[in-house]
C-alpha positions as CSV (number, residue, x, y, z in Angstrom):
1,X,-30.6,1.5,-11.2
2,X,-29.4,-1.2,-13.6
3,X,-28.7,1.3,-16.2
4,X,-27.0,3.2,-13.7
5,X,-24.4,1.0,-13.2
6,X,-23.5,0.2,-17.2
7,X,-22.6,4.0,-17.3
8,X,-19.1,5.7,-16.2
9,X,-19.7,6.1,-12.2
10,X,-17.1,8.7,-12.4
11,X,-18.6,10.8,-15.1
12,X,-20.9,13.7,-14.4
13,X,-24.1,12.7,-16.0
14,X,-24.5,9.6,-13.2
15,X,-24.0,12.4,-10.3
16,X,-26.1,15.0,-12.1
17,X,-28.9,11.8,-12.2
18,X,-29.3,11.0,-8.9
19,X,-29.6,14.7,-8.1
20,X,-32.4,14.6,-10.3
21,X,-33.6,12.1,-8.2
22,X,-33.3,13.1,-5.3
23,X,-36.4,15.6,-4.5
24,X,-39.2,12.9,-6.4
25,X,-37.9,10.0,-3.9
26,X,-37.9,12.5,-0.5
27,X,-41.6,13.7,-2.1
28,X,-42.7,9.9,-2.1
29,X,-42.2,9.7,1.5
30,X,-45.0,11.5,2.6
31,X,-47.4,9.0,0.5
32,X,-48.9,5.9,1.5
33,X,-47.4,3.5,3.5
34,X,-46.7,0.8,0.2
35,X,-45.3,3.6,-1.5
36,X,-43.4,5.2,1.3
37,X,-41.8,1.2,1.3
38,X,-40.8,0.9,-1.9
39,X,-39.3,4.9,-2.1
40,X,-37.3,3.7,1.1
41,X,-36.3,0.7,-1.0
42,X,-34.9,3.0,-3.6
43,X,-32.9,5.1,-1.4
44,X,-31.5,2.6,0.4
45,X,-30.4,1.1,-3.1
46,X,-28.8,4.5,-4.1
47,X,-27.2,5.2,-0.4
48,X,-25.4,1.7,-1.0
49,X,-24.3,2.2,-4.5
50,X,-23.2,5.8,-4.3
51,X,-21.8,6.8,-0.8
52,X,-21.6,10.4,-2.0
53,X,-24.9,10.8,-3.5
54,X,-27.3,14.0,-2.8
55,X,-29.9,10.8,-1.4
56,X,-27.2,10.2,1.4
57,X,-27.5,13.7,3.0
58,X,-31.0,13.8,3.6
59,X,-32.8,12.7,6.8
């Protein structure tokens, strides 16, 4: 996520990243409850940096 926000948040390669990482962090959900916590945590970092993002849509 830190990285993520050194790069150009309008370019394409930010969007087309948290596409990528989208399906891994919905996959983590179904794991253990520490786990589930710290995917949620993730998310919920995304959602709040990138209104738009793929991570936003989901459920």
């Amino acid at each position: 996520m830190k990285l993520m926000e050194m790069l150009d948040t309008s370019g394409e390669y930010v969007t087309s990243l948290v596409k990528k990482l989208a399906p891994p962090l919905v996959t983590l959900l179904s794991a253990e409850p520490e786990i589930q916590y710290v995917a949620l945590r993730n998310i919920n970092l995304i959602v709040q940096k990138r209104q738009g993002s793929p991570l936003s849509d989901h459920k």
